[in-house]
TITIDO-844428 format. One line per field, with one value per residue (C-alpha): residue number from 1; residue in one letter; x, y, z. Coordinates in pm, whole numbers, padded with zeros to 5 digits. Layout:
TITIDO-844428
baro: NUM / ...
tiro: A / ...
c1: X / ...
c2: Y / ...
c3: Z / ...
end
This chain:
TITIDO-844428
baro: 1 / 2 / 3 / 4 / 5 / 6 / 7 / 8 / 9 / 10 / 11 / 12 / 13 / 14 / 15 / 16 / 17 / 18 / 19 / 20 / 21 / 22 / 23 / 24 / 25 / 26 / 27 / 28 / 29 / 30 / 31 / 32 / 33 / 34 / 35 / 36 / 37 / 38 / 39 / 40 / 41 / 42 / 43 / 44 / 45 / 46 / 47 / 48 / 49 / 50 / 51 / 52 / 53 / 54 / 55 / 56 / 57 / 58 / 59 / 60 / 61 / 62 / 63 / 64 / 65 / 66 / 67 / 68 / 69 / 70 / 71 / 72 / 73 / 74 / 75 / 76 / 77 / 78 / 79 / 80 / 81 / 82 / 83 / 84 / 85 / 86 / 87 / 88 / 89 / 90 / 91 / 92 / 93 / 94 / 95 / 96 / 97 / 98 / 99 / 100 / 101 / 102 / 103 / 104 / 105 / 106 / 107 / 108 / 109 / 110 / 111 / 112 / 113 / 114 / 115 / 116 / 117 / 118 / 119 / 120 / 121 / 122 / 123 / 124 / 125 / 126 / 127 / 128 / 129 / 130 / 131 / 132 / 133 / 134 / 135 / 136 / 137 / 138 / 139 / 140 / 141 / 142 / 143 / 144 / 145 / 146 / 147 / 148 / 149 / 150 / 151 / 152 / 153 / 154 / 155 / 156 / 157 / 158 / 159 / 160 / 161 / 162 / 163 / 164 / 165 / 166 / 167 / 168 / 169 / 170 / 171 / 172 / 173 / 174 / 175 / 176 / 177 / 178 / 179 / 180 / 181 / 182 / 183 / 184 / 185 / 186 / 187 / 188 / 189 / 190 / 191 / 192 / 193 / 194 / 195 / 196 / 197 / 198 / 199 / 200 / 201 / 202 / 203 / 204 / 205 / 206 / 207 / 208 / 209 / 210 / 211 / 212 / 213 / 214 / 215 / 216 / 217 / 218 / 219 / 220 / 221 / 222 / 223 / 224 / 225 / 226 / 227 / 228 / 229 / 230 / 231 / 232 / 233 / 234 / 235 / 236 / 237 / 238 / 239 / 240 / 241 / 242 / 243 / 244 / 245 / 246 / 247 / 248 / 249 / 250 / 251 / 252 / 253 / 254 / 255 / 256 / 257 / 258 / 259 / 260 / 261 / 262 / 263 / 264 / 265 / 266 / 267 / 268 / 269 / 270 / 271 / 272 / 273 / 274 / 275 / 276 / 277 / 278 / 279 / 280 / 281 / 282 / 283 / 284 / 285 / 286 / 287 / 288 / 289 / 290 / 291 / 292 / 293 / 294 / 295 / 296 / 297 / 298 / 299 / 300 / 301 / 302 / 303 / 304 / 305 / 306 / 307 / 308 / 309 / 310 / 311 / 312 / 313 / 314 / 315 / 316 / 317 / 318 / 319 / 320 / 321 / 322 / 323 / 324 / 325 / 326 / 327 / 328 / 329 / 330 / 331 / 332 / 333 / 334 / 335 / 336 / 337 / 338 / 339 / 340 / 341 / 342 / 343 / 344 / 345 / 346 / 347 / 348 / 349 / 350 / 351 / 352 / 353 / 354 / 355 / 356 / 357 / 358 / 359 / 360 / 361 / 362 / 363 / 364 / 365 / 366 / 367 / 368 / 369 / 370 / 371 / 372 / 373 / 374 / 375 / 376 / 377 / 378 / 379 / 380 / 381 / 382 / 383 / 384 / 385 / 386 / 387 / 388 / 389 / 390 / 391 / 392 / 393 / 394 / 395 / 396 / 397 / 398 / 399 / 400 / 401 / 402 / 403 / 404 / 405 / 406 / 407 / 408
tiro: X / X / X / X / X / X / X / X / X / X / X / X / X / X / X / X / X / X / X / X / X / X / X / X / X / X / X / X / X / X / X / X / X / X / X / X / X / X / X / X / X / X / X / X / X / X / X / X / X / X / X / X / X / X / X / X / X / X / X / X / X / X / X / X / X / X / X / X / X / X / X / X / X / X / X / X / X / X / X / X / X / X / X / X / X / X / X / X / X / X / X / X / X / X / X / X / X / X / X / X / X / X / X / X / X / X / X / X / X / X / X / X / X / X / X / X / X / X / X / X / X / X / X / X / X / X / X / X / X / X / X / X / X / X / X / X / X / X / X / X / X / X / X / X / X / X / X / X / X / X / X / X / X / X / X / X / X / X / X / X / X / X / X / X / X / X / X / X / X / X / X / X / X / X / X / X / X / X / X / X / X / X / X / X / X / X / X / X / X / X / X / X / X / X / X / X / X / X / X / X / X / X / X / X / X / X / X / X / X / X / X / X / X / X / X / X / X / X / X / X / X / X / X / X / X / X / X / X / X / X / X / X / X / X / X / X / X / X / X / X / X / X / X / X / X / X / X / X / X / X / X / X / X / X / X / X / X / X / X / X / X / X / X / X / X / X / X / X / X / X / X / X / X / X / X / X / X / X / X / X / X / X / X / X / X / X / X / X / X / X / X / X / X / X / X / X / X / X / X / X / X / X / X / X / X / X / X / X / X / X / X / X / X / X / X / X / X / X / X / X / X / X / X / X / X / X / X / X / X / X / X / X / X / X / X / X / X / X / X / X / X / X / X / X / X / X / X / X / X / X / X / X / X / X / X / X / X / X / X / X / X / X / X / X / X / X / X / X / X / X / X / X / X / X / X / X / X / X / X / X / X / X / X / X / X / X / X / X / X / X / X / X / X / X / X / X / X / X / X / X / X / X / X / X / X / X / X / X
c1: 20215 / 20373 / 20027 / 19740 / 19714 / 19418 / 19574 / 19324 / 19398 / 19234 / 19514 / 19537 / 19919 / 19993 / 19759 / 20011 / 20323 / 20252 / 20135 / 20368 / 20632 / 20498 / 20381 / 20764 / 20809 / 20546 / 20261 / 19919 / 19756 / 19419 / 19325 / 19028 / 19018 / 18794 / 18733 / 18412 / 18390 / 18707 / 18554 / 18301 / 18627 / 18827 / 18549 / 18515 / 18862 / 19008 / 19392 / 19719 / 19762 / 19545 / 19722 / 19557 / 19579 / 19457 / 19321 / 18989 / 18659 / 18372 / 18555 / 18902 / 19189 / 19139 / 18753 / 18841 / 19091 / 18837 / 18570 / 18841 / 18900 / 18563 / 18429 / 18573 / 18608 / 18856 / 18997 / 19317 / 19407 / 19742 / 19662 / 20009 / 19897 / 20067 / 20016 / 20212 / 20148 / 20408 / 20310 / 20356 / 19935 / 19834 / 20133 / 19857 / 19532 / 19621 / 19767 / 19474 / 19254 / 19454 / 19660 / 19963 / 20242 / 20286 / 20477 / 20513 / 20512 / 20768 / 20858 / 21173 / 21039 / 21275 / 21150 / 20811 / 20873 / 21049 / 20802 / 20480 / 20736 / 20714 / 20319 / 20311 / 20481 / 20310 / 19988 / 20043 / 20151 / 19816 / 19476 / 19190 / 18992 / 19001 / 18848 / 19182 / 19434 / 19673 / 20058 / 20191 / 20536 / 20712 / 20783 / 21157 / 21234 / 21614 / 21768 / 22047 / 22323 / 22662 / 22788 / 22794 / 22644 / 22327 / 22097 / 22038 / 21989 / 21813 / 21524 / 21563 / 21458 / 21161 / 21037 / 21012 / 20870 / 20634 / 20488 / 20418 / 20265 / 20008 / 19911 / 19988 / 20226 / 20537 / 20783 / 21146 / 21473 / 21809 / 22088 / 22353 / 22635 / 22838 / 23089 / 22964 / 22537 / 22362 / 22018 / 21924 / 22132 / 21832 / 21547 / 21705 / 21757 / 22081 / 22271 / 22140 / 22206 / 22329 / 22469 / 22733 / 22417 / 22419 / 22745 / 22869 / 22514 / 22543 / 22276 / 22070 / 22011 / 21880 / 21532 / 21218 / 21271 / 21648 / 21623 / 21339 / 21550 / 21823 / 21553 / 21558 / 21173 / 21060 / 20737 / 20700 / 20618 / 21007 / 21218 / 21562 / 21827 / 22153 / 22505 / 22785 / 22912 / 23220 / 23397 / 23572 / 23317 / 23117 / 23374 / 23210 / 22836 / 22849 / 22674 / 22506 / 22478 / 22316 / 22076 / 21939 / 21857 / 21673 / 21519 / 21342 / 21267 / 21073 / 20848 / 20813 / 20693 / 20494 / 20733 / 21136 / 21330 / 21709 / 21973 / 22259 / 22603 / 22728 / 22920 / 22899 / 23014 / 22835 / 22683 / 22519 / 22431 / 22262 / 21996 / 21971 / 21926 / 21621 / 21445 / 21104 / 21207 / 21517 / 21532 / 21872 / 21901 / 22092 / 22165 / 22167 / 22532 / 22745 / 22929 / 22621 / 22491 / 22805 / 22742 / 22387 / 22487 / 22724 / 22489 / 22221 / 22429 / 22497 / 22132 / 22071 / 22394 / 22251 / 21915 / 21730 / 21572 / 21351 / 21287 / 21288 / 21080 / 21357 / 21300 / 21471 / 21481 / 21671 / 21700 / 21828 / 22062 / 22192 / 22019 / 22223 / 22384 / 22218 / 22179 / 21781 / 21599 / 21543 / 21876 / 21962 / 21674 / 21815 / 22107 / 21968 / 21801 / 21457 / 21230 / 21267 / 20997 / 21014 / 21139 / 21290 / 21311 / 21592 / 21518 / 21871 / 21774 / 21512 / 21749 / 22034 / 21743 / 21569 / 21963 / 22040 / 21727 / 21670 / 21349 / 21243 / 21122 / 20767 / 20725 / 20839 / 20591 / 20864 / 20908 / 20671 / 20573 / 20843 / 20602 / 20320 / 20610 / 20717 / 20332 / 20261 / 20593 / 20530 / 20177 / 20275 / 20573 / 20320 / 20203 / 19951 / 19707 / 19725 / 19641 / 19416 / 19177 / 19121 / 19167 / 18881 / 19035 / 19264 / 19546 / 19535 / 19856 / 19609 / 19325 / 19580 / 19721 / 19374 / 19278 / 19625 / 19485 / 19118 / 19284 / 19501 / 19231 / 19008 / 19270 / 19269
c2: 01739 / 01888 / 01867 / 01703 / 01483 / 01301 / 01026 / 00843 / 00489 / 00187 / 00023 / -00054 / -00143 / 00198 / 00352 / 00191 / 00230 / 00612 / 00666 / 00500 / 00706 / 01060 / 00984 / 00933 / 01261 / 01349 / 01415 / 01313 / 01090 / 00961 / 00756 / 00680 / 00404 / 00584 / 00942 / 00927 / 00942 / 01158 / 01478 / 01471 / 01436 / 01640 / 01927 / 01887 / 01834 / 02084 / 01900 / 02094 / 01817 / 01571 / 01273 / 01080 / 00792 / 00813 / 00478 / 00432 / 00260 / 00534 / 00807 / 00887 / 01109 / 01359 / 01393 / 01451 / 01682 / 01864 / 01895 / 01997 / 02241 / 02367 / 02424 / 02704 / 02572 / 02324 / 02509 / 02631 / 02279 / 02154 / 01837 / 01615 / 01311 / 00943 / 00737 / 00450 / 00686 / 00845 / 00970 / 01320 / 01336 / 01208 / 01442 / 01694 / 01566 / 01540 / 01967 / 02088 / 01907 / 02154 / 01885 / 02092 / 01843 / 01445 / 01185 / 00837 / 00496 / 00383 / 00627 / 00694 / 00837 / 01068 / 01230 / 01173 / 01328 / 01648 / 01696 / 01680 / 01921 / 02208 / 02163 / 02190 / 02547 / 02632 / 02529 / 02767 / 03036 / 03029 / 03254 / 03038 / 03214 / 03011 / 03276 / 03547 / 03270 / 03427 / 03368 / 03707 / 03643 / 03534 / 03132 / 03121 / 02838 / 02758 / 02499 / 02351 / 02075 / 02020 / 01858 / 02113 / 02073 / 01873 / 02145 / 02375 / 02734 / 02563 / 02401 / 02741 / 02924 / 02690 / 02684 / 03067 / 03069 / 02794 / 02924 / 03265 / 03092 / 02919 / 03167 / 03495 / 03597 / 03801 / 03603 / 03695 / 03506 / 03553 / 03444 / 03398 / 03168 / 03489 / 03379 / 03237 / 03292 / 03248 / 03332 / 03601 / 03474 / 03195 / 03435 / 03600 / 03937 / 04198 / 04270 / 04626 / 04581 / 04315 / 04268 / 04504 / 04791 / 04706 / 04621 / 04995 / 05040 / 05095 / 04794 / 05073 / 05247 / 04970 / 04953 / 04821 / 05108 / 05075 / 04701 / 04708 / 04948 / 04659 / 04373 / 04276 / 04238 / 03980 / 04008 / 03667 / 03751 / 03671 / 03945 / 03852 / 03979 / 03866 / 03777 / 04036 / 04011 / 03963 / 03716 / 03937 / 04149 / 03866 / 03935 / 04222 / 04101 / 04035 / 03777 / 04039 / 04286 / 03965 / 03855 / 04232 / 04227 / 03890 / 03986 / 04320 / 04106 / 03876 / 04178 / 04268 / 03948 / 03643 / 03374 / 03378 / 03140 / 03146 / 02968 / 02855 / 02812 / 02432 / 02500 / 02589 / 02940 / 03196 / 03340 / 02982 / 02938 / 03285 / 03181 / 02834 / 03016 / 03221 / 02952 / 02777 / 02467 / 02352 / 02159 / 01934 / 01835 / 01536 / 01309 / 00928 / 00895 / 00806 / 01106 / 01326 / 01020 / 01101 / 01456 / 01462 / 01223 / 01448 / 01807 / 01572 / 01542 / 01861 / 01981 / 01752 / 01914 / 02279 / 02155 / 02227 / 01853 / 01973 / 02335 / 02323 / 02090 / 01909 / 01782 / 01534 / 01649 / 01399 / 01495 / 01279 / 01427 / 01193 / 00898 / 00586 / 00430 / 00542 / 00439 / 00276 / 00519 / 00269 / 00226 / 00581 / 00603 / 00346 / 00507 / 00836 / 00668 / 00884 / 00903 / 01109 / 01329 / 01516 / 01348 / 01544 / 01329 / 01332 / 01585 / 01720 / 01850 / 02059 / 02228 / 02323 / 02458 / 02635 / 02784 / 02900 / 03103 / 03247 / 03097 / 02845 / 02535 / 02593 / 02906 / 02721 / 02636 / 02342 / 02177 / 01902 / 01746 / 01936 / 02242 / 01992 / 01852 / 02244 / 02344 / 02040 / 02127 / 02489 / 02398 / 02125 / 02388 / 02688 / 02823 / 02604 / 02836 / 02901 / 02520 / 02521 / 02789 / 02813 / 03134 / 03359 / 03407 / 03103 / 03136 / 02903 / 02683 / 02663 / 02488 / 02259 / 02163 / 02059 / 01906 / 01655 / 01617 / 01494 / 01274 / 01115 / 01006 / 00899 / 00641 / 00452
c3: 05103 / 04767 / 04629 / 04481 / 04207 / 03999 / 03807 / 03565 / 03383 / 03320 / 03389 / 03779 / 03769 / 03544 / 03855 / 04094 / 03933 / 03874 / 04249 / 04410 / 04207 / 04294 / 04657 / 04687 / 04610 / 04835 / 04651 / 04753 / 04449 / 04381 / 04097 / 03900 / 03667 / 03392 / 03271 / 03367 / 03692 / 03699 / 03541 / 03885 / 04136 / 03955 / 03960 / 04337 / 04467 / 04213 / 04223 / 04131 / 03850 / 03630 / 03481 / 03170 / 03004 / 02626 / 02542 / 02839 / 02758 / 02809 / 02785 / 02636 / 02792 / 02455 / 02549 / 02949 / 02887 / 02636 / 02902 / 03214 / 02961 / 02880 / 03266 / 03381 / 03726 / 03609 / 03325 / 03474 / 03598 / 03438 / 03255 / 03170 / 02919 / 02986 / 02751 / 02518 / 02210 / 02079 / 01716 / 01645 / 01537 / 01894 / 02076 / 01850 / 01949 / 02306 / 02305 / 02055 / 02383 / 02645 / 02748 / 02933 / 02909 / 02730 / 02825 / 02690 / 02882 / 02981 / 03173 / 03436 / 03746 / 03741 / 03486 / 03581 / 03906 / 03748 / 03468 / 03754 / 03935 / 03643 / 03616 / 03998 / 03946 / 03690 / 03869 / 04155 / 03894 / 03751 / 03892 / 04053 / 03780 / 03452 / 03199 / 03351 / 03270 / 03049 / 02932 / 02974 / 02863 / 02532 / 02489 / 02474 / 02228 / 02225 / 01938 / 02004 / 01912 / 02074 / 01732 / 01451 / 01113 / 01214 / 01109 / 01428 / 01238 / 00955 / 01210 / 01399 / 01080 / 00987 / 01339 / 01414 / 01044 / 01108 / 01455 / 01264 / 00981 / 01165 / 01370 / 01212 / 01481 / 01428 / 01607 / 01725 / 01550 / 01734 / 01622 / 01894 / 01671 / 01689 / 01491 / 01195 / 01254 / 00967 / 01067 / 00841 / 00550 / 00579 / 00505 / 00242 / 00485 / 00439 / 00708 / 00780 / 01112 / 01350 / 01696 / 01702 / 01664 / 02050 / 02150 / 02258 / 02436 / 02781 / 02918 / 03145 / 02823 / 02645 / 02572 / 02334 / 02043 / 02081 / 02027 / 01804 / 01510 / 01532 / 01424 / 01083 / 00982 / 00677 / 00556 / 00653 / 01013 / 01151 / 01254 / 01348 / 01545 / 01323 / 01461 / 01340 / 00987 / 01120 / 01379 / 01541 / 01642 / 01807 / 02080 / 02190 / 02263 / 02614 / 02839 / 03018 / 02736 / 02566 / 02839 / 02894 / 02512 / 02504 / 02804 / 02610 / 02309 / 02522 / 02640 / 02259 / 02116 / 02181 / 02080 / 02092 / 01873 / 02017 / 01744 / 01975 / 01895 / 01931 / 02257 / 02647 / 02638 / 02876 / 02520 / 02520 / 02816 / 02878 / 02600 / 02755 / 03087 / 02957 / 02763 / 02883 / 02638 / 02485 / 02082 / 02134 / 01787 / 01652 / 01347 / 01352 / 01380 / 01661 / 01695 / 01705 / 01946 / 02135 / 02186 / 02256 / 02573 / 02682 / 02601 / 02824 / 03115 / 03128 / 03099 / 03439 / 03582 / 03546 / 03673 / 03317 / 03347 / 03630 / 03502 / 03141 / 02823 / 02692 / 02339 / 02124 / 01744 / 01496 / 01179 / 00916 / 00745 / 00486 / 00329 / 00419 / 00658 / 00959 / 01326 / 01414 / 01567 / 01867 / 01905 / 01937 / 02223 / 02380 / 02422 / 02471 / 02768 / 02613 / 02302 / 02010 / 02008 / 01675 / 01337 / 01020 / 00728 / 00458 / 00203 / 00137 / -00177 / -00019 / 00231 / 00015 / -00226 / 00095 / 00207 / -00185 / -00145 / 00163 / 00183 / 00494 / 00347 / 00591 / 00393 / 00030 / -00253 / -00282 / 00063 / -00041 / 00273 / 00497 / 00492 / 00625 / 00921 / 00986 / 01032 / 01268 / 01445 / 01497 / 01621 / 01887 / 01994 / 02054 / 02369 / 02592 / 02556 / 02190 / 02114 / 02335 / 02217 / 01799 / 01653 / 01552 / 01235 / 01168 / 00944 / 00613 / 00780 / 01144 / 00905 / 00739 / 01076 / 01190 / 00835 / 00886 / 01193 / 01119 / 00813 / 01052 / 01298 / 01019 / 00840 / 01195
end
């Protein structure tokens, strides 16, 4: 067998449905139809992977998650939530519980099957011993659109600002839009150095301090590795040159934003090589639609589906006339997991002055969004265990939280 799996639901047709469509993929499944008596199997047949539903009488998939969390026996268990909710605050709840992974009903097995694939890796990746379970490398965050103009570098910007902000992390922005990246022009930063500080560096000779005097550092807890000031000079960053360096900066820091150009090239797809999740971003309009299709099928080509979080950004970049959001699922064939409302305004205001709306005193309720994002983006074991000393954006993150739950 590929491995074991609890699955718990309520729901003895979600039981079937989701057994039947792993034990084709050859993994062994038992299912419990309430959390309660799943914490007692789960803590004696110790499975690769636990499945839960969110809504169960007794006990809910948040609390079960919560307590697999809290024994240490269990602790190191990856936990993937399945469940018909698909706001942002429960994609929240179920994370700050140590849930590993979320999916929403309906699901394609497919993708089912690929996603319990990842936790199954990442399950035999992890020590038998819950309190040495530790992420030892960098999470490798890649944004991307294969339609320009949608907002890629902006989101790329407020995301490696937000994840700082909320936990007081420096985190790593590199820009890799050689030709025209606009990365540091975002947080207000002078091109002291760039790219090209590395291009004539033979790649055995790189290293941290080499790589480290080339990073722009903001006060703001982002230091960014900017493209070349000019286009020509783009030509001389190298694939290889390029992976080495990403490589390092992944040793230096705990989180790695990567701001892709809108294309295929071996630049690209280096950083989408090297990332643990990918942001395809998109505006409701058919020809970013279009594009998104096409940047999806070529994800499942290169096998990223099955290796790699794939996540659906849309961010609405103009006011009227836009596609439904179900519509654009529909023909994304997958839900939109992250929303950016219009706030045009906002960004050109946020671009003018090199500040990241997360980081503005004028974002309004884009810093709020940017918070939440960086949060549900962050490192499994980061949500999973608060802070000693949270940061004041960590205690608004949880405060949204608790308001949320309380107005239902």
């Amino acid at each position: 067998m590929a491995g074991k799996i609890v699955a718990v639901d309520d729901n003895e047709i979600n039981l079937k449905v989701v057994s039947t469509t792993l034990e084709q993929a050859g993994y062994e499944v038992t299912t419990v139809t309430n959390g309660a008596e799943a914490l007692p199997l789960i803590s004696k047949m110790l499975p690769d992977v636990v499945i839960l539903d969110i809504s169960m009488p007794i006990m809910d998939g948040y609390e079960v998650c919560s307590k697999i969390r809290e024994s240490k026996k269990t602790s190191h268990i990856p936990v993937m939530m399945l469940t018909a909710h698909n706001a942002l605050d429960d994609k929240i709840k179920g994370f700050d519980a140590g849930a590993d992974d979320y999916l929403t009903k309906p699901f394609q097995p497919a993708e089912l099957q690929a996603r319990i694939a990842v936790l199954m890796r990442r399950s035999s990746q992890r020590t038998t011993k819950a309190d040495t379970t530790v992420e030892k490398h960098a999470k490798t965050i890649s944004v991307f659109s294969l339609r320009g103009g949608v907002g890629v570098s902006a989101i790329a910007a407020n995301i490696a600002a937000g994840i700082s902000k909320v936990w007081g992390k420096n985190v790593a922005l590199v820009d890799l839009s050689m030709a025209a990246g606009q990365a540091a022009l975002l947080l207000n930063m002078s091109l002291r150095n760039t790219w090209l500080d590395l291009a004539h560096i033979p790649s055995d000779d790189l290293d941290k301090d080499v790589v480290d005097a080339v990073m722009l550092k903001s006060e703001n807890g982002v230091h960014v590795l900017a493209a070349p000031r000019k286009v020509a000079d783009g030509q001389l960053i190298t694939p290889v040159a390029a992976g080495k360096v990403i490589e390092i900066i992944k040793e230096m820091y705990d989180y790695v934003v990567l701001d892709l150009a809108s294309d295929f090239s071996d630049l690209t797809l280096q950083g989408l090589d090297q990332s643990d999740m990918i942001l395809a971003v998109l505006s409701p309009e058919l020809a970013s639609v279009r594009a998104t299709i096409a940047a999806l099928d070529v994800f499942g080509d290169l096998g990223y589906k099955e290796n790699k979080d794939i996540v659906l950004v849309l961010n609405r970049t103009f006011e009227a006339g836009i596609l439904p959001r179900k519509n654009i699922e529909k023909a994304l064939k997958q839900p939109i997991q992250i929303f950016i409302p219009y706030a045009s305004q906002a960004f050109i205001d946020s671009i003018n002055f090199g500040v990241p709306i997360v980081l503005s005193e004028e974002g309004g309720e884009l810093v709020g969004i940017f918070e939440d994002i960086g949060f549900l983006l962050s490192k499994d074991t980061d949500r999973a265990t608060p802070p000693k000393e949270p940061t004041p954006a960590y205690r608004s993150v949880m405060t949204r939280f608790e308001q949320r739950n309380q107005r239902r």
